[in-house]
C-alpha positions as CSV (number, residue, x, y, z in Angstrom):
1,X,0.0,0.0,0.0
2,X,1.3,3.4,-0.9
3,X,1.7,6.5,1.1
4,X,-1.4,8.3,-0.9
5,X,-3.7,5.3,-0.2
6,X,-2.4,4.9,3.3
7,X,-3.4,8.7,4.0
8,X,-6.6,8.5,2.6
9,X,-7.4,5.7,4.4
10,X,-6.2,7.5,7.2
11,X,-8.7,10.5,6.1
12,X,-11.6,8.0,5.9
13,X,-11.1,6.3,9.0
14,X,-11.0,9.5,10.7
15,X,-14.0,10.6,9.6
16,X,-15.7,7.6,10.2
17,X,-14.6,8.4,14.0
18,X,-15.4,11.6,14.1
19,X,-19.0,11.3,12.9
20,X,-19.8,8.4,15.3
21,X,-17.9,11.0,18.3
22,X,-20.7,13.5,17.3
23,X,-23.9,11.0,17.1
24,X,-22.8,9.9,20.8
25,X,-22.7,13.3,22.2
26,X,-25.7,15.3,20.8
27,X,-28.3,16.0,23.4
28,X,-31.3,13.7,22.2
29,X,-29.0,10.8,21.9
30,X,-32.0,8.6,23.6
31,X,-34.1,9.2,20.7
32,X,-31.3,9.2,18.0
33,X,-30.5,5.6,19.2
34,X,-34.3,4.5,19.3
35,X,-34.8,5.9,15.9
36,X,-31.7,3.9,14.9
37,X,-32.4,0.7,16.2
38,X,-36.3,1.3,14.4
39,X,-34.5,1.8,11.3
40,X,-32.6,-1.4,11.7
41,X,-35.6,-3.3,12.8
42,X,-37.7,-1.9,9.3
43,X,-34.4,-3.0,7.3
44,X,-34.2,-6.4,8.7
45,X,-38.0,-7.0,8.0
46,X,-37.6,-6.1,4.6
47,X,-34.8,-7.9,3.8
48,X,-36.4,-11.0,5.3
49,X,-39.3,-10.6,3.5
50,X,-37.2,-10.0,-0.1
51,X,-35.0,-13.4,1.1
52,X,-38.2,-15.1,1.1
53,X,-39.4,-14.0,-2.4
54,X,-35.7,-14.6,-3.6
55,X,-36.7,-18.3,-1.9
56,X,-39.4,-19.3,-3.6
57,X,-38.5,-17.7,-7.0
58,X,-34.9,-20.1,-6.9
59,X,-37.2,-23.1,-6.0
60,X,-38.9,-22.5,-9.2
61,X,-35.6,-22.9,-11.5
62,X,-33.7,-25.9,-12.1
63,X,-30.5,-25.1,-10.9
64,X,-27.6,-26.9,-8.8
65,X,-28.1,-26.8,-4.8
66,X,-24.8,-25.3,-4.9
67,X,-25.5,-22.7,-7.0
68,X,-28.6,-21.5,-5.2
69,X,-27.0,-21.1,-1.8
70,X,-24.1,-19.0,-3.4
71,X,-27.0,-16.6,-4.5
72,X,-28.6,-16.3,-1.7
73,X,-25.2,-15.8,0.2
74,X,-24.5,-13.1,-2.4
75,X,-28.0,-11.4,-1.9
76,X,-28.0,-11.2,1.8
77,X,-24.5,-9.8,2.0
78,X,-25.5,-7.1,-0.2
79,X,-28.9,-6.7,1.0
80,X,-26.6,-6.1,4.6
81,X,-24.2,-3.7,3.0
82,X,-27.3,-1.9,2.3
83,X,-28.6,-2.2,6.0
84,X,-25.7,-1.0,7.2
85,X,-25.2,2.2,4.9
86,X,-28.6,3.4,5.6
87,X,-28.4,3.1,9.1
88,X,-24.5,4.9,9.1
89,X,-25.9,7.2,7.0
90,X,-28.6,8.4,9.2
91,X,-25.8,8.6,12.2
92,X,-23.8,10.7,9.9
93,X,-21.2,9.0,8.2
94,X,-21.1,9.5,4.3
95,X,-21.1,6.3,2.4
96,X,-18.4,7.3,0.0
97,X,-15.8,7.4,2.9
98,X,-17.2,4.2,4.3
99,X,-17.3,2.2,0.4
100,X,-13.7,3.8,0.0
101,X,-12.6,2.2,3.7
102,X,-14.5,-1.6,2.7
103,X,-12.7,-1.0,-0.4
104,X,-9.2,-1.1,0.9
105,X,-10.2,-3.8,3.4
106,X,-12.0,-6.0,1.1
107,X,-8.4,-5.8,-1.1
108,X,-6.2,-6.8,1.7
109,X,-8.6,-9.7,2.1
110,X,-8.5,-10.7,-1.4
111,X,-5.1,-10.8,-1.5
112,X,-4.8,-13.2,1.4
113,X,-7.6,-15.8,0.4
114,X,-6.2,-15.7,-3.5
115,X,-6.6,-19.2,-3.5
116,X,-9.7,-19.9,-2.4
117,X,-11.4,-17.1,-4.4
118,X,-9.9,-18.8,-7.2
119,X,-11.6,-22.3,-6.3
120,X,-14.9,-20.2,-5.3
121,X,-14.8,-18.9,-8.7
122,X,-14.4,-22.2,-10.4
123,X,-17.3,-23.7,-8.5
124,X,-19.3,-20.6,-9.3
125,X,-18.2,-21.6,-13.6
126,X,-19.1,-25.5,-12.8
127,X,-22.1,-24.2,-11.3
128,X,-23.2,-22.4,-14.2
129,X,-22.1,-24.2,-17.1
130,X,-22.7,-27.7,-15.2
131,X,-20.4,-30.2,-17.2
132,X,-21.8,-32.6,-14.4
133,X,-24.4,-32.8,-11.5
134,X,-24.6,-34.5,-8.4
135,X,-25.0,-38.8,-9.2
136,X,-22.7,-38.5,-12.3
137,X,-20.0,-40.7,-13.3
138,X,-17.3,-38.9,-14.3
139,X,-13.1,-38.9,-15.1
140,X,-10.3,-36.0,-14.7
141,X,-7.0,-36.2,-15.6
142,X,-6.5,-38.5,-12.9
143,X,-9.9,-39.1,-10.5
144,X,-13.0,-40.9,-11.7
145,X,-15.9,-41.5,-9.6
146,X,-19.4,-40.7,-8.6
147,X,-19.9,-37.1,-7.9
148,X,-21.5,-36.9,-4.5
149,X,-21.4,-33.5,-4.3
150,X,-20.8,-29.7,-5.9
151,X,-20.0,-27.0,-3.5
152,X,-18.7,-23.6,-4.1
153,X,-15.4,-24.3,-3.3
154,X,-14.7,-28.4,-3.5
155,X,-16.2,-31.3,-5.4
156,X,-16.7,-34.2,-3.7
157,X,-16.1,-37.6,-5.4
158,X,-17.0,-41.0,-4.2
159,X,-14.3,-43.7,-5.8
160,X,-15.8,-47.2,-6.4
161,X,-13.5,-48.7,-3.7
162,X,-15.5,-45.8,-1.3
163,X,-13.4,-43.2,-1.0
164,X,-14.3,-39.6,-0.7
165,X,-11.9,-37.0,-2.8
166,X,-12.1,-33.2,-2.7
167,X,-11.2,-32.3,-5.6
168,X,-10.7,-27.8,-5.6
169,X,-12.9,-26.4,-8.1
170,X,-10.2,-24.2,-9.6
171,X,-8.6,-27.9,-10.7
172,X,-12.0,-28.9,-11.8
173,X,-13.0,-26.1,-14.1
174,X,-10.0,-25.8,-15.9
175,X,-9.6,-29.8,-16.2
176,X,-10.5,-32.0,-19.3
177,X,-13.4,-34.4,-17.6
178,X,-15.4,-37.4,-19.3
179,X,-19.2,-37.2,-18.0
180,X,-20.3,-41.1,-18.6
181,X,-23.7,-40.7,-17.3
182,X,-24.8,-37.8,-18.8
183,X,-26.8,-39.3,-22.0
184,X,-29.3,-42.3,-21.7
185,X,-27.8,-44.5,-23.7
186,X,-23.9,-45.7,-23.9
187,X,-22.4,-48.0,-26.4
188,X,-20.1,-51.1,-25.1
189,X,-17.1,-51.8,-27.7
190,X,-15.6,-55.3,-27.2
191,X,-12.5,-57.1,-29.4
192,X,-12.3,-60.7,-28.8
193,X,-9.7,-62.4,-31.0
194,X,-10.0,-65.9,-32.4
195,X,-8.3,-68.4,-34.6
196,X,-7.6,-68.1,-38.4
197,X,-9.2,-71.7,-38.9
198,X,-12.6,-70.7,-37.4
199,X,-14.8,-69.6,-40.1
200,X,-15.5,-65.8,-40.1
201,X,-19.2,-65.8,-40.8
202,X,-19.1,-68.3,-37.7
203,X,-17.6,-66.4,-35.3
204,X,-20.0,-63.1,-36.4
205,X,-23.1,-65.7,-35.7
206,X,-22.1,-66.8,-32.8
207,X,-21.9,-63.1,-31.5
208,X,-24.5,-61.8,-33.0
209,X,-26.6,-64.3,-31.2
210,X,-25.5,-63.8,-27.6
211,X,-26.2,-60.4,-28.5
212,X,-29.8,-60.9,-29.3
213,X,-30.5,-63.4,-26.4
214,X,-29.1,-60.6,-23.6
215,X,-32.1,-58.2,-22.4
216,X,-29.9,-55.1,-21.9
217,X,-28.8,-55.1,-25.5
218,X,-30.5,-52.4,-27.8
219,X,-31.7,-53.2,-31.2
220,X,-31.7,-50.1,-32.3
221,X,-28.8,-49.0,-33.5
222,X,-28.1,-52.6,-34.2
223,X,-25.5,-54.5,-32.9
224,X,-22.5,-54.3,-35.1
225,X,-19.4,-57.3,-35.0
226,X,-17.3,-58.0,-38.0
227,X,-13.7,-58.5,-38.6
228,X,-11.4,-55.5,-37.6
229,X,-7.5,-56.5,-38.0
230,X,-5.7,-59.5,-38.7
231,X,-2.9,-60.2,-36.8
232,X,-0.1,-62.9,-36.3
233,X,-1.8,-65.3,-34.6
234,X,-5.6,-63.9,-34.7
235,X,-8.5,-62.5,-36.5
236,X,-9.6,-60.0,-34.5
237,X,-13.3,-58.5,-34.2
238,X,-15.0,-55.7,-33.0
239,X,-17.9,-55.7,-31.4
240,X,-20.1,-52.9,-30.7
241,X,-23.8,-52.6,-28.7
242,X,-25.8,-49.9,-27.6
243,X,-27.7,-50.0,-23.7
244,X,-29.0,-48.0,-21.2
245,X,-26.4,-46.2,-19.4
246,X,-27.4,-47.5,-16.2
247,X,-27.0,-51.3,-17.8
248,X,-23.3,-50.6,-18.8
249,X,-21.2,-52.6,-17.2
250,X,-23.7,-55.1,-16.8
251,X,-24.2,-55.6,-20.3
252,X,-20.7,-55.5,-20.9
253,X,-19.5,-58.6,-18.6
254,X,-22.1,-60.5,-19.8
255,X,-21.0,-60.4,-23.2
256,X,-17.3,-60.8,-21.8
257,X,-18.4,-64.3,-20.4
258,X,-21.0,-65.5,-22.5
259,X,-19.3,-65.0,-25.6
260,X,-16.5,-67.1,-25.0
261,X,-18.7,-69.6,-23.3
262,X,-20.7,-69.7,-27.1
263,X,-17.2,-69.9,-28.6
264,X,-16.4,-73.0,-26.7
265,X,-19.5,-74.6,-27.7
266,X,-18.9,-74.2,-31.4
267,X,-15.8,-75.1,-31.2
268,X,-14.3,-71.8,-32.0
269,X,-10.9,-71.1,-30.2
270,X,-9.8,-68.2,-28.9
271,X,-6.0,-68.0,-29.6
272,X,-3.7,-66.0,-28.4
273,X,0.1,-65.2,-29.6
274,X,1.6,-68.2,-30.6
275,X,4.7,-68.9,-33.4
276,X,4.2,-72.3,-35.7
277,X,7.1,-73.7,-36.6
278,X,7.0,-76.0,-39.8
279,X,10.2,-78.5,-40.5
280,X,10.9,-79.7,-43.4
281,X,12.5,-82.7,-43.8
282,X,15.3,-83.5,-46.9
């Protein structure tokens, strides 16, 4: 802080003290405080009646739990600031002295809780543009789990082995994350690999059946399996199904286990790598 800013500072403060040094010594100061504390008793009603309006009107729109407490914080503290300037105003104090003194105080705060206005502006942005919500599946750069909760300043995320993370939202916003429950449907992509002697149309029968025997598996799009590579020791093929989201991994060991169980019953192997060695004899 500079010498200018520290005098008027000094100025403002000064002022502020001499105007409360005259309200306390002028002769009606009985009634001056009584008319005070009516003021303040008028302001409080009002703001609780425009917190309740503010209420019901945030009930009414679809937004994060989260997001609606950070308004109403940001309301009342304003609607409080505004308490408090009328009432200081009516003792005597001008409110540009007392915005220029917040001002200065409300920077030397800033600059100590950098960090957290950082992650409370973050949450404010995942709030807002709501890449997720609270019940989502989701994966960062290096966390996946369920989202359990969004507040203003943390993410909570609950691991499948049942931990809880706090993630900070200023990692959050600015991190790339995969949302696996936000559409209805989800599509489960297999490869199984299998011999060159088993016949191709074969092995896409066999698939397409397990397929249409599972009750989680979509028609529509229809399944798709056919041959994707050939490698060294294997055909392989790609599989590809659409489900509900919530049937996703359901559907997707299923088809893990039944498939080869099919394969085994129509004699289709499943190799793996493997080198033949052919000698021929002189």
């Amino acid at each position: 802080m500079d010498s200018s800013t520290s005098a008027a500072v000094g100025a403002d403060s000064e002022e502020v003290v001499n105007a409360f040094t005259k309200f306390f010594q002028a002769p009606n100061l009985w009634q001056r405080v009584l008319y005070v504390l009516l003021l303040l008793a008028v302001c409080l009603i009002v703001m609780k009646l425009l917190m309740s309006v503010l209420n019901r009107a945030l009930d009414r729109l679809s937004i994060e739990k989260g997001l609606h407490t950070f308004i109403k914080s940001v309301v009342k503290i304003l609607l409080w600031f505004l308490t408090i300037t009328i009432v200081l105003g009516y003792i005597g104090i001008e409110v540009t002295s007392l915005i220029a003194l917040l001002s200065v105080i409300g920077l030397a705060v800033s600059l100590a809780i950098q960090g957290t206005l950082s992650n409370l502006a973050g949450g404010i942005q995942v709030l807002v543009s709501k890449p997720f919500k609270a019940g989502d599946y989701i994966e960062t750069e290096s966390i996946s789990g369920t989202v359990s909760e969004i507040g203003l300043v943390y993410t909570k995320i609950k691991t499948y082995d049942n931990k809880i993370i706090m993630i900070p939202n200023g990692q959050v916003a600015s991190a790339k994350i995969t949302n696996y429950t936000a559409e209805e449907r989800r599509r489960v992509d297999l490869k199984f690999n299998t011999s060159y002697d088993a016949p191709v149309e074969l092995v896409k029968e066999t698939i397409q059946s397990v397929i249409r025997s599972h009750p989680k598996a979509m028609c529509e799009p229809a399944p798709f399996a056919r041959v994707s590579a050939y490698k060294d020791s294997s055909i392989e093929y790609a599989v590809r199904v659409w489900c509900a989201t919530d049937d996703y991994w359901e559907l997707y060991s299923d088809l893990m286990e039944q498939v080869k169980a099919a394969f085994d019953k129509n004699g289709i192997e499943m190799t793996y790598n493997h080198l033949n060695v052919h000698m021929k004899q002189e």
